[in-house]
C-alpha positions as CSV (number, residue, x, y, z in Angstrom):
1,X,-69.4,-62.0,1.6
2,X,-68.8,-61.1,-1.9
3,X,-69.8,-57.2,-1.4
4,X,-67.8,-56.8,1.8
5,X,-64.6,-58.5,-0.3
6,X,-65.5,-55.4,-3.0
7,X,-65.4,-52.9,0.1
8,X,-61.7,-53.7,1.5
9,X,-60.3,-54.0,-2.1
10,X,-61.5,-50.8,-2.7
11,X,-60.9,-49.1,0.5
12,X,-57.3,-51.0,0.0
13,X,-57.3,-48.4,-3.3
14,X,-58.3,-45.4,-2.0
15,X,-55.7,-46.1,0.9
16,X,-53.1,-46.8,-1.5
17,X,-53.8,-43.5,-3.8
18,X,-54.1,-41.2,-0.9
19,X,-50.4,-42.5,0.2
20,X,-49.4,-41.6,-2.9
21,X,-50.6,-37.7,-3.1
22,X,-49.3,-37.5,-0.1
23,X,-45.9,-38.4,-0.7
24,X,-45.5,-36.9,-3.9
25,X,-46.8,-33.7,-2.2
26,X,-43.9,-34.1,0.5
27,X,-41.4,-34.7,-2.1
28,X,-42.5,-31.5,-4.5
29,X,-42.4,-29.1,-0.9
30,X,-38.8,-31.0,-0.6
31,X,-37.6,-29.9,-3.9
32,X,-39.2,-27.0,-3.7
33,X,-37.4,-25.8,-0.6
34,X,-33.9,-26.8,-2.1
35,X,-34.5,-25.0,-4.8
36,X,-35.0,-22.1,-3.1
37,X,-32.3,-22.3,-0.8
38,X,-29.8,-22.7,-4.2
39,X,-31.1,-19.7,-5.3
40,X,-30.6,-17.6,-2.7
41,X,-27.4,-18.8,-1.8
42,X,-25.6,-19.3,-5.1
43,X,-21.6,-20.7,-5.0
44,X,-19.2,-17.8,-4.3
45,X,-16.2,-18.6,-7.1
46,X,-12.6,-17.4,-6.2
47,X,-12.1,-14.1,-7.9
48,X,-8.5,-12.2,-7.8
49,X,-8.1,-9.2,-6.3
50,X,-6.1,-8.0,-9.8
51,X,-9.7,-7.7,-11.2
52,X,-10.6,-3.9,-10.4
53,X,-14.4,-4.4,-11.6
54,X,-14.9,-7.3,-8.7
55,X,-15.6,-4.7,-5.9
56,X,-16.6,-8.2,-3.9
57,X,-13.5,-9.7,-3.7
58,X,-11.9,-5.9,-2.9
59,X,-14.4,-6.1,0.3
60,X,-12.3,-8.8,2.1
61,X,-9.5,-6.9,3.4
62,X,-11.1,-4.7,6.0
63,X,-8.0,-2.6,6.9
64,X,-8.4,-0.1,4.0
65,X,-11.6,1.4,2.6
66,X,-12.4,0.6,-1.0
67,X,-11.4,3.6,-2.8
68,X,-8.1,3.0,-1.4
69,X,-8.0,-0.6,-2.5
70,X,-9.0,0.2,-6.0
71,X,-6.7,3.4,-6.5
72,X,-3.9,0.8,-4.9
73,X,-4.6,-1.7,-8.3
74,X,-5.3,0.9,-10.6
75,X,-1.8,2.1,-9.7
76,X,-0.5,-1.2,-9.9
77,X,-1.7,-2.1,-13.0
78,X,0.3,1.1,-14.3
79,X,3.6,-0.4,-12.7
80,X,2.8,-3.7,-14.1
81,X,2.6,-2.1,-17.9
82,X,6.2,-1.8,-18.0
83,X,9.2,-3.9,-19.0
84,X,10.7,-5.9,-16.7
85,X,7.6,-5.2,-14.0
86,X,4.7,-7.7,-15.3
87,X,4.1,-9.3,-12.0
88,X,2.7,-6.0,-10.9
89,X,-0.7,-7.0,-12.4
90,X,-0.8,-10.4,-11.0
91,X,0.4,-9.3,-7.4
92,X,-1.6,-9.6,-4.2
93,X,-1.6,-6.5,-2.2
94,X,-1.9,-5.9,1.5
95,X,-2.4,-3.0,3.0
96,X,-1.7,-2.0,6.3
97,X,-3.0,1.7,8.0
98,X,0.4,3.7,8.9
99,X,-0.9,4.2,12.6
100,X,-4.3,5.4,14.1
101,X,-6.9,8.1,12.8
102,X,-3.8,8.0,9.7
103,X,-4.2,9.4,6.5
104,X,-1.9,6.8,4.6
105,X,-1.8,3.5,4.1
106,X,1.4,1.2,3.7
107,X,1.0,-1.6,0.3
108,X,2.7,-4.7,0.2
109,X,2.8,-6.4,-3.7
110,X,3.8,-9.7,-3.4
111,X,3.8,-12.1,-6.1
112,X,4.5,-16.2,-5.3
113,X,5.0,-15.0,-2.1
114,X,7.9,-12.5,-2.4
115,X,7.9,-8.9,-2.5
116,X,8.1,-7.3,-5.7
117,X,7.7,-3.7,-4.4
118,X,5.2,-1.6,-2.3
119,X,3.3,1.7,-2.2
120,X,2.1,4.3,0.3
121,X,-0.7,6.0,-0.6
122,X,-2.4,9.1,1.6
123,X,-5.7,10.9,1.6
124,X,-5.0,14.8,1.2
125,X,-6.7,17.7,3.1
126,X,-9.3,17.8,0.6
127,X,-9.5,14.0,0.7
128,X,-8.0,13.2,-2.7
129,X,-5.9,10.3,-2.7
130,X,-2.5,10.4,-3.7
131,X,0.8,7.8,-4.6
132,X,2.7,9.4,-2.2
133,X,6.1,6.9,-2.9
134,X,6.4,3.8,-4.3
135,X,9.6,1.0,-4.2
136,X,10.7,-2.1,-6.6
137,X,11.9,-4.9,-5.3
138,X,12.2,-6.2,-2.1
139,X,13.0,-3.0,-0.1
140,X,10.6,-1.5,2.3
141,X,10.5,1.8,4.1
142,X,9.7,-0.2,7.4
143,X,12.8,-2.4,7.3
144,X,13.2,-4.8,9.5
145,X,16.4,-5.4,9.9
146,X,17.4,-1.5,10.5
147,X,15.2,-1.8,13.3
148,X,16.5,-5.1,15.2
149,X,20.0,-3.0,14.6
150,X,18.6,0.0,15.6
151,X,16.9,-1.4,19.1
152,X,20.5,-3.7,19.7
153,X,22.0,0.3,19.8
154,X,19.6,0.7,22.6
155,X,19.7,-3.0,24.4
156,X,16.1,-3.9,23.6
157,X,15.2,-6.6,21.1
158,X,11.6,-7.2,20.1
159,X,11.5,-10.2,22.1
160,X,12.0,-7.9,25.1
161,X,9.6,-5.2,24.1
162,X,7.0,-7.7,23.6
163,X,7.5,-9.3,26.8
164,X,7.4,-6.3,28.8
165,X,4.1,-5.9,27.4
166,X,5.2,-3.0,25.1
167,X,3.7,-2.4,20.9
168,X,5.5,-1.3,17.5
169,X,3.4,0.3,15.5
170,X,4.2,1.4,12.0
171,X,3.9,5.3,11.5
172,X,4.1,8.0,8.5
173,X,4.4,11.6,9.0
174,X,3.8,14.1,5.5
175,X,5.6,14.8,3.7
176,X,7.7,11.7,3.4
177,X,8.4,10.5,6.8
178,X,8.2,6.5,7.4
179,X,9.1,5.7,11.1
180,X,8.2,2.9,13.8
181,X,7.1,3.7,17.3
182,X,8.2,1.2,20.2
183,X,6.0,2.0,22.9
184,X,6.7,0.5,26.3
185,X,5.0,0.8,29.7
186,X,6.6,3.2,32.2
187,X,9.0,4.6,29.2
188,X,9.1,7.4,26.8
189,X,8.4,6.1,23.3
190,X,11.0,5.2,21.1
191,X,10.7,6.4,17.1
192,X,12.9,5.0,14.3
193,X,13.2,6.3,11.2
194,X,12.4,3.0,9.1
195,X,14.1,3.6,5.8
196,X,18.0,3.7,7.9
197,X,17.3,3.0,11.6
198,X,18.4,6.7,12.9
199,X,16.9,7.1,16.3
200,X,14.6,10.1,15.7
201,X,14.1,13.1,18.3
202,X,10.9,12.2,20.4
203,X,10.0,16.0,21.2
204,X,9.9,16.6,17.4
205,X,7.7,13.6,16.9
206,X,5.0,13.9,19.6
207,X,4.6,17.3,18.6
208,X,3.4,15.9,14.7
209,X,1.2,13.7,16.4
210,X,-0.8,15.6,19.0
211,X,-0.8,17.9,16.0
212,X,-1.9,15.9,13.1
213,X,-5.3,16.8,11.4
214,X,-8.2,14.5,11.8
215,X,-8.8,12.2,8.6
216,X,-11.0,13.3,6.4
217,X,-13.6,11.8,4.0
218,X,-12.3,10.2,0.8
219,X,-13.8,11.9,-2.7
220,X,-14.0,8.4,-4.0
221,X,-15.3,10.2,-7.9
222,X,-11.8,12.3,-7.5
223,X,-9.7,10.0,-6.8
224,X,-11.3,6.7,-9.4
225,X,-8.5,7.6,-11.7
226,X,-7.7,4.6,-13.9
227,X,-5.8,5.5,-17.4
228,X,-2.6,6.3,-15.8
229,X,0.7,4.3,-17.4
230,X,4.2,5.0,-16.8
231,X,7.4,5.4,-18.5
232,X,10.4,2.9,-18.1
233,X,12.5,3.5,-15.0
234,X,16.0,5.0,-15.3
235,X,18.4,4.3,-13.1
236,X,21.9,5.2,-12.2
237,X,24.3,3.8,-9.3
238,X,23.8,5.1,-6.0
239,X,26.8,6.5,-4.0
240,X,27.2,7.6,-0.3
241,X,26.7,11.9,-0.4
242,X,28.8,12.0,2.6
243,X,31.9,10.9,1.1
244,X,32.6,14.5,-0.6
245,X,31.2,17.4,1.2
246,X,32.2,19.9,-1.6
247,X,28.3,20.0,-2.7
248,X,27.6,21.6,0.6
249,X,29.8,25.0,-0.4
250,X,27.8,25.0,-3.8
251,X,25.4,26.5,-5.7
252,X,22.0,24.4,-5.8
253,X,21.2,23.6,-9.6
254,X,17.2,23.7,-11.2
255,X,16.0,20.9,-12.1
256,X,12.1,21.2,-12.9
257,X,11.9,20.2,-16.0
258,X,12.5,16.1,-17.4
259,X,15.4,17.8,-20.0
260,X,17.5,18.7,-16.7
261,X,17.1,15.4,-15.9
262,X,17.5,13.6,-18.9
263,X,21.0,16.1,-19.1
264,X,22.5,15.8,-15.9
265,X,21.5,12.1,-14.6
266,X,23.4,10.8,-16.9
267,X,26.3,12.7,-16.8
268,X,26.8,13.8,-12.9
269,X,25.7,12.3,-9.5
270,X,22.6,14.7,-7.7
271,X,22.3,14.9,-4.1
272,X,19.0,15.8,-2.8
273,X,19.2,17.7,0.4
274,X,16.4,19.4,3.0
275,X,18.8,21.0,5.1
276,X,17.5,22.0,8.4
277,X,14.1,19.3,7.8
278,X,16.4,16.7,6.5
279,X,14.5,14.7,9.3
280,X,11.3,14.3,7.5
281,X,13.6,13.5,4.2
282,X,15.8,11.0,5.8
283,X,18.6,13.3,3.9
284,X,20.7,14.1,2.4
285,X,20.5,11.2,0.1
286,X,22.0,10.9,-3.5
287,X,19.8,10.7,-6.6
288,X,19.7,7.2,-8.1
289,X,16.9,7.2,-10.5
290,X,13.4,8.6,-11.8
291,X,10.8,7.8,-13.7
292,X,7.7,9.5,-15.4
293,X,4.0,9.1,-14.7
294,X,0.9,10.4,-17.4
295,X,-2.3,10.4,-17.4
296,X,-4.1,10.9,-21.1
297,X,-7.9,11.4,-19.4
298,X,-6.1,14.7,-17.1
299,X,-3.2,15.9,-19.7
300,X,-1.1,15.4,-16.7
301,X,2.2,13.9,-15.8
302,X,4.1,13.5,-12.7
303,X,7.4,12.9,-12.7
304,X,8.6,10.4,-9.3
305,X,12.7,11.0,-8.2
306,X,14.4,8.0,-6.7
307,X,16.5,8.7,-3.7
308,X,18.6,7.0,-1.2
309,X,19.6,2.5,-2.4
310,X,23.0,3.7,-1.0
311,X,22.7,3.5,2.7
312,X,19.1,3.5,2.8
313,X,15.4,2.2,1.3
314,X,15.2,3.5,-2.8
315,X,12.1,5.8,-2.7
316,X,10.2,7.0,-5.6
317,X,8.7,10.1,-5.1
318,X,6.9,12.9,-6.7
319,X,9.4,16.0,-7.5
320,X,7.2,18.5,-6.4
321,X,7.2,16.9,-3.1
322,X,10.7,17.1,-2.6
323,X,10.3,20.8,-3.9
324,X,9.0,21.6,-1.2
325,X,11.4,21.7,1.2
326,X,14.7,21.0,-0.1
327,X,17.2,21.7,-3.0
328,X,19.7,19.6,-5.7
329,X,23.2,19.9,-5.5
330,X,25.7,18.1,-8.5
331,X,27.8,15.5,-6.2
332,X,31.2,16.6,-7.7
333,X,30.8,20.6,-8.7
């Protein structure tokens, strides 16, 4: 009796030890696992999209490729360097492609959910990236209002256009065209000019877009250009260019170099006028305003002209652009 007591006491034991492994075994695989599964997926903190070096947090917006995100805040973090303009480099930027197979991209800063300004920034030929304008404040080149006041001129409303089935799409034609295009079933398409509402020619349109060039890749290296900083802005009042015609009958003055400016902007209204492509312009629009660009790593500056505030969206934009095609004419010869 006494030996079979021994044998269940320690059978009872062994039981009682084997239990135990086991469960410590199952709680080491537990804590094992867990571990593993923190380490593989470790907490994603909120990041800003201000900071260029988080090319995560640059990832989430999928309607512009990163080079053109990071150029967008590089170039933001130059407007935000000056006076007045701080909120620049703690603004949230959208971006939004200016139509299908484009080659520029429409960016929204807002900061505490206004607008302080935007940019529109386009991929050239040789797929360098450019700052093709930029605004301050809370004007747009794709107004809104202009356009509910240019579709009453027509008796739509977007209400109407939406319930027919029809789309608005946001467009930008080089050099410095920003226009909507109301597309509606069974109807010719409707473009707007979006800095003043004008109803633009559709002929002249379609042709520039079964014409336009297929986008090409971005040179990301080219176009990682970070040291750029700006002057301060000087600006003038605006005026309407239409009130005194005698600037047509004159002589067109030079102004390529910053003294010009410096010299006449402060002593005699400009009008900027593309004559016969005045359509790609939105001209002629008076001067009210420039401001200069550098960039210590290239030795180069670029020097951005504001036209239009008067009647339509203020525009920064480079002076060779404008160049290009048109002239300057003194308001008041």
């Amino acid at each position: 009796m006494e030996r079979n007591a021994t044998q269940r006491i320690l059978l009872q034991r062994i039981t009682l030890i084997t239990l135990t492994v086991l469960s410590c075994a199952a709680l080491s695989t537990f804590w094992s696992i867990a571990s593993a599964e923190d380490r593989s997926t470790p907490p994603i903190a909120p990041m800003p999209l201000a900071h260029l070096e988080d090319s995560t947090a640059l990832q989430h917006d999928k309607l512009a490729p990163i080079a053109i995100q990071q150029f967008a805040h590089q170039h933001a973090l130059a407007l935000g360097s000056v006076d007045g303009e701080f909120n620049w480099k703690k603004a949230e930027l959208s971006f939004t492609p200016l139509g299908p197979g484009t080659h520029s991209w429409l960016v929204q800063a807002t900061f505490e959910e206004k607008l302080i300004g935007y940019m529109i920034i386009t991929a050239t030929d040789q797929g360098q990236l450019k700052l093709s304008e930029y605004g301050l404040g809370e004007q747009s080149p794709y107004d809104r209002e202009l356009l509910s006041h240019a579709l009453e001129r027509q008796h739509l409303s977007l209400t109407m256009i939406h319930a027919d089935g029809g789309e608005l799409g946001l467009r930008y034609a080089l050099p410095l065209l920003a226009y909507w295009k109301v597309e509606r079933p069974n109807q010719e398409a409707l473009y707007i000019d979006g800095t003043n509402g004008d109803l633009l020619p559709s002929e002249t349109l379609r042709q520039i877009e079964t014409t336009s060039k297929p986008m090409v890749m971005i040179d990301t290296y080219a176009s990682a250009i970070s040291s750029w900083f700006v002057d301060s802005v000087h600006m003038r009042p605006t005026f309407n260019p239409m009130d005194n015609l005698l600037w047509i009958t004159s002589k067109p003055v030079k102004l390529t170099r910053v003294q010009d400016w410096t010299r006449l902007h402060k002593e005699l209204g400009i009008v900027y006028s593309a004559n016969d492509l005045n359509i790609f312009y939105g001209g002629p629009l008076p001067i009210s305003g420039y401001q200069l660009w550098h960039n210590k790593a290239q030795s180069q500056s670029v020097f951005y002209v504001a036209i239009g505030g008067h009647t339509s969206t203020q525009r920064f934009v480079p002076l060779d652009t404008l160049l290009e095609d048109g002239q300057f004419y003194v308001a008041n010869p």
